[in-house]
Structures are given as structure tokens and as C-alpha cells.
N, C-alpha and C positions, 0 to 999 in steps of 0.2 A: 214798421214801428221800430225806433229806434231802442237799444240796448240799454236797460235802464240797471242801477245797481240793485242788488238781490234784496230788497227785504219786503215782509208783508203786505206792506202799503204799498206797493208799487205791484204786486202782484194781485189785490184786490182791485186795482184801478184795470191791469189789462182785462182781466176776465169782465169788469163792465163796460170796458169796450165792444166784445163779441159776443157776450151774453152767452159764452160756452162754457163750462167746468174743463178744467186741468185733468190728465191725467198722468202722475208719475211711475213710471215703471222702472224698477230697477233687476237685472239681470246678474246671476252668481253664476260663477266657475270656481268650481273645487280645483286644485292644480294638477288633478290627474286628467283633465282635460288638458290638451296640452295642443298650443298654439292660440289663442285668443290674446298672450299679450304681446303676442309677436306682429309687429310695425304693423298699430293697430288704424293706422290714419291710411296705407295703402290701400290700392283700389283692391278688390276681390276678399280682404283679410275679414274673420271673423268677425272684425268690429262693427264692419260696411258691411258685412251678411246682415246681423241680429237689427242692425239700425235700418235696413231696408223693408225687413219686414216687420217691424216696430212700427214703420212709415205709410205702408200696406192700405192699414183701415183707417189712421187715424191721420194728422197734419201734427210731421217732428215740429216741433219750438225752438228744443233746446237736446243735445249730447253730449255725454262727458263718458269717460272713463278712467277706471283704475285698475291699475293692474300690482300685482306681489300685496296687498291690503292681509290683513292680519281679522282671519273671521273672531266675530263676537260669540258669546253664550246664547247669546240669541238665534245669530247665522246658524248652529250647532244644532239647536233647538229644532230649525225649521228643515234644518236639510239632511238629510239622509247622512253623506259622505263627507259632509266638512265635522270636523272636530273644532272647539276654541281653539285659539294661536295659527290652525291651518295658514296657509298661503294661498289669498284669491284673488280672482279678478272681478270685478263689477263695471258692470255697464249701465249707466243710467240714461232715461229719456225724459222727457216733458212733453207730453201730446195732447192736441185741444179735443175737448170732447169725454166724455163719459167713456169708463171701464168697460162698457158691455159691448161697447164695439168690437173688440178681441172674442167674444163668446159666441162659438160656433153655433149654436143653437136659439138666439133671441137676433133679432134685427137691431140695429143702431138706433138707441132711445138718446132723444135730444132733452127729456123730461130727469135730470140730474136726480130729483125727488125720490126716482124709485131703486135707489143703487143703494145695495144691500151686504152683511156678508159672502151670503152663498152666491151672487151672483160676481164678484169679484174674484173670487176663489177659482171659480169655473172660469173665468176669463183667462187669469191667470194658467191653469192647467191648459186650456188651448192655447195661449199666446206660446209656452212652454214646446208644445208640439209643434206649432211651427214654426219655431225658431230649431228647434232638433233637426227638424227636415231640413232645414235651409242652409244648416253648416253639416250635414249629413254626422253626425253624430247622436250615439247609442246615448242612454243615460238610463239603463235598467240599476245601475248601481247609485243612482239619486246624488248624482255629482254639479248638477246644474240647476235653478230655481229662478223661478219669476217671484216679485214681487211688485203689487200695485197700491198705489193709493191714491185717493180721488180729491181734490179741492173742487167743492160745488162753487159754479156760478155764483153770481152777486145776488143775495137775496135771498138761497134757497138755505133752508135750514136744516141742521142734523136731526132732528127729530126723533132722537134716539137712538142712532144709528151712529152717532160719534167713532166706533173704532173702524167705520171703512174709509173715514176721512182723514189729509193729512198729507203731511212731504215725509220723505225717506230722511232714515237717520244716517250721519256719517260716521264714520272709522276714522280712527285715528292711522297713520301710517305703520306699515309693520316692524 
């Protein structure tokens, strides 16, 4: 499929192509991890770890990253070790298919409908652990965080469930 420009519309049309939900995953590095913005496009580097196994369960779409970003009150909020203003890196992906595919514990649901907080969360904490293992890096001091958020399929509806849906917000540069 060819590369169409970014906005809504054009992202509700792919998804009713394949009849799959999106899922967006974005990965943090506090700067005390050190090595993740280093020549992140080389083969074996951090970036080609966390994006391979990002790749693992689900089918990449789309990757980007940033690196030196300026965390938010929010990033602070959620992470252990990053403070506002800190210095980060984020990795993001776009993977076709529902959040639960990352969740050690439930098999890959193709039914978008049943994707919850708790079961995001959980996704999240394991995608977390194997991305730890993968670049063999500690994070008992809460220096790294997953974050996902799911675009259901064409048709399916939030049903109350609004805050597990949705694209990742951006930073402004630091």
C-alpha cells in the first residue's frame, strides 16, 4: 500500500482495508539509560533491538524515533525516573492488530471490542519486559516505559472504554 499523508481520513480508510485495529506503541528512555540515541538506524543499535521486538507479535507499519525530547508533566507523571524538562528518547511504532497481542497471559483477540484498560496496561508491562531483556538492560529505577494506545477497526465502537483509544501525543523538541 502505498504511503499516503498522515491524517484521519486516510487512516480510517487503511484500517477498512484489513479490517484490523492499529496499535500505537510508544517507548521512553530517561537519559540515564545511555546509548538508545546512539546511530539509532545501525544494524544491532537499540533502536533495531526494541523495533524487532515490537515486530515479534505483531506486523511494524510504521517507526520513528526521537531522541534528546524534552519529557512532559505527563512523561513525569507516569514514569518513575524522568522528572519534567528531563532529556529523552522515545521510540514509537504503529502495529496492525489489537494491544493484547503483547499480553503474556491472553492469546491474540482479533475481536478489537474487548480491549480494555486493564488489559492494556498488562500489555504494556510485558511488552516492557521484553524489550528490557532484548537490549539486556536493568530498569529497577523506572527509567524506561511503554506506552500503547489502540485505534479500533472500522466500525467498532468505544463503548465506554474511550481512554484505551487513540494516537500518542507529541513533544515539542527540547
Amino acid at each position: 500500500m502505498p504511503i499516503t499523508r498522515n491524517n484521519s481520513g486516510n487512516m480510517s480508510n487503511r484500517q477498512a482495508f484489513n479490517g484490523k485495529g492499529l496499535t500505537f506503541v510508544e517507548v521512553t528512555f530517561d537519559d540515564a539509560i545511555t546509548g538508545t540515541a546512539t546511530n539509532p538506524e545501525t544494524f544491532d543499535s537499540t533502536f533495531q533491538k526494541v523495533a524487532s521486538t515490537v515486530n515479534v507479535k505483531g506486523t511494524l507499519l510504521a517507526q520513528n524515533y526521537f531522541t534528546a525530547r524534552k519529557a512532559t508533566d505527563d512523561d513525569a507523571s507516569e514514569v518513575a525516573a524522568i522528572n519534567a524538562d528531563d532529556s529523552i528518547d522515545t521510540f514509537q511504532f504503529i502495529v496492525e492488530g489489537a494491544p493484547d497481542m503483547y499480553n503474556h497471559t491472553t492469546n491474540v483477540n482479533d475481536d478489537d471490542r474487548s480491549i480494555d484498560a486493564d488489559l492494556i496496561r498488562d500489555a504494556e508491562i510485558d511488552l516492557e519486559t521484553d524489550i528490557l531483556a532484548a537490549i539486556s538492560v536493568g530498569d529497577s529505577a523506572g527509567n524506561v516505559q511503554v506506552k500503547m494506545r489502540h485505534l479500533p477497526a472500522e466500525g467498532e465502537g468505544s463503548s465506554g472504554a474511550q481512554t484505551v483509544f487513540g494516537i500518542l501525543d507529541q513533544r515539542g523538541a527540547a
